[in-house]
Structures are given as structure tokens and as C-alpha cells.
C-alpha positions as CSV (number, residue, x, y, z in Angstrom):
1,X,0.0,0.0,0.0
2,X,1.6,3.3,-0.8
3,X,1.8,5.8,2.0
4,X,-0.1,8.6,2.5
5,X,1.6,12.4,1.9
6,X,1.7,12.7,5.5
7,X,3.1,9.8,6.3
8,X,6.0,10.1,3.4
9,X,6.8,13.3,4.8
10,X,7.1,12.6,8.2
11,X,9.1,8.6,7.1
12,X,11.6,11.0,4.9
13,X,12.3,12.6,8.0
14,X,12.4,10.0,10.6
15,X,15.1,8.4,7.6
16,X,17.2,11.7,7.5
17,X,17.3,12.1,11.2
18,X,18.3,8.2,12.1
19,X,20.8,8.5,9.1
20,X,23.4,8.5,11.7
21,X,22.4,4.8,13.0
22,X,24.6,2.2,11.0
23,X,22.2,-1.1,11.1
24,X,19.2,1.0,10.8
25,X,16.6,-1.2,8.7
26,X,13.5,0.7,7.0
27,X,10.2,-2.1,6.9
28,X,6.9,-2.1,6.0
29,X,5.0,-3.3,9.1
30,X,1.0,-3.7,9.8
31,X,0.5,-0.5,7.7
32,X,3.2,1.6,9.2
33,X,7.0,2.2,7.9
34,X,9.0,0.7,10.8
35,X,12.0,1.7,11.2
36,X,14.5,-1.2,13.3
37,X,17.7,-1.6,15.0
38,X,19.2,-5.0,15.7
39,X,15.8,-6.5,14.3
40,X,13.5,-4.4,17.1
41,X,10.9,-1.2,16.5
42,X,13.1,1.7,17.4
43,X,9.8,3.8,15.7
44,X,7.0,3.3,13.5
45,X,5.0,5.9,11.1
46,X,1.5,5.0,10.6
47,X,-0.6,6.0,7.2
48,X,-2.4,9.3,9.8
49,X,1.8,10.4,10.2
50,X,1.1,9.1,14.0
51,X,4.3,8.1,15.5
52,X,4.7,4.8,17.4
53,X,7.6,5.4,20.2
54,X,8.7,2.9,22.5
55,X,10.2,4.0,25.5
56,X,11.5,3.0,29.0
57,X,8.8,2.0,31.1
58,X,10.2,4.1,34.2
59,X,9.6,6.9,31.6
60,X,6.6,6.6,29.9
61,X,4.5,8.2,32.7
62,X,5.8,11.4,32.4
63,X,6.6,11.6,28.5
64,X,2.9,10.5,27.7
65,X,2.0,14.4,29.0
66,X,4.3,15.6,26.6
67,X,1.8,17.2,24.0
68,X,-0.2,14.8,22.0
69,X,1.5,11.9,23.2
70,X,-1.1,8.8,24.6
71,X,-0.3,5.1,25.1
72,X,-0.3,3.3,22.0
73,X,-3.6,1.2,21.2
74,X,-3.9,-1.7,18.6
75,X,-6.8,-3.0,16.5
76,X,-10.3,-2.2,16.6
77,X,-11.1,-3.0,20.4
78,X,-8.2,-0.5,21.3
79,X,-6.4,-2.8,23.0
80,X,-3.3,-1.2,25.4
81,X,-0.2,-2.3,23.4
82,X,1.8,-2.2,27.1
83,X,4.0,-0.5,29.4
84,X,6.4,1.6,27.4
85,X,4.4,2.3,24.4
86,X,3.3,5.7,23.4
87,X,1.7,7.3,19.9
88,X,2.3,10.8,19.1
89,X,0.0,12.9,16.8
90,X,1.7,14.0,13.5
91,X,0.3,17.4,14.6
92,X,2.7,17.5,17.5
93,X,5.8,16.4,15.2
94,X,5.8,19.7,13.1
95,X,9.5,20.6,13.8
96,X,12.6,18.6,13.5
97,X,13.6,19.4,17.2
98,X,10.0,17.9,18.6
99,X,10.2,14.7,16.3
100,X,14.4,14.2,17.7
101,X,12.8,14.2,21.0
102,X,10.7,11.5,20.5
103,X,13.4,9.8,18.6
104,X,16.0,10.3,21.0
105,X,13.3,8.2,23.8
106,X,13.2,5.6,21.6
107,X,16.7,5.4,20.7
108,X,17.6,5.4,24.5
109,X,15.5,2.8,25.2
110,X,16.8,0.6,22.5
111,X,20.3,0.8,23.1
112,X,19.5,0.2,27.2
113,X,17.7,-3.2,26.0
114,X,21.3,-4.4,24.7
């Protein structure tokens, strides 16, 4: 499925800003554009230009009152994806420094898990 414009704008610069990461791998993944390290979700851009962020557990209480952050859901019955996942609203992602600080959360957490 191509992406939506939103959601090729915000991938093209979630790619430029993790160009840095040297095993960075670029997916398509249950209708987002994943991007992984060492095989695991470091973010995912879904077709609204949502961001999926996973982030240390001890954190996630306070960075899901950053502005329009909330805990990730999944499917149709809105199911909690867990402890550590957050979604951000593309409309909170409109400058480079807002989307590095999301990206930054997630990158933390992923280099903690090994």
C-alpha cells in the first residue's frame, strides 16, 4: 500500500534524522514504515503520520503528558499495546527538534535493552 503524503513526509524525516544509525533497517509493518535496530521497533510511522515510540517503562509516565502523546492502542477493540508504548499525533511532530525528541526516547530505550 503506498503511503499517504503525510506519512511520506514525516518517514523521509524519521530516515534523514536516524541516518546517523549504522544497522538501521527501513520495513513495511502492519501499515506503518517501521524503522528497526538489531531486528526491534526503534519507531514506526503509521498512514495518519502518527508516531509509534517505545520507550523505558520508568519513563513513559511522564513523556505521555508531553503534548499529544497517549499510550499506543492496537486493533479495533483499542487494545493497550503495554508498558512503554506511546503514539504521538503528527500534529505534535511539526518541527525537527519535537520529532528528535521523540526519537531520541526511543533510541535510548533501545540501546539500554542491549
Amino acid at each position: 500500500m503506498p503511503l499517504s503524503e503525510a506519512q511520506g513526509e514525516l518517514t523521509d524525516r524519521v530516515r534523514a534524522l536516524l541516518a546517523d544509525e549504522p544497522d538501521l533497517e527501513e520495513k513495511a509493518m502492519f501499515g506503518s514504515r517501521a524503522f528497526l535496530l538489531d531486528e526491534k521497533i526503534v519507531v514506526a510511522v503509521f498512514r495518519d503520520a502518527s508516531l509509534l515510540v517505545r520507550v523505558h517503562v520508568e519513563e513513559a509516565a511522564s513523556l505521555v503528558l508531553e503534548p499529544g502523546a497517549s499510550p499506543a492502542v492496537m486493533g479495533p477493540q483499542r487494545r493497550e499495546m503495554g508498558p512503554g508504548w506511546l503514539l504521538v499525533d503528527h500534529d505534535h511532530l511539526d518541527d525537527d527538534t519535537r520529532l528528535l525528541f521523540w526519537l531520541d526516547a526511543a533510541r535510548d530505550f533501545r540501546r539500554g535493552q542491549g
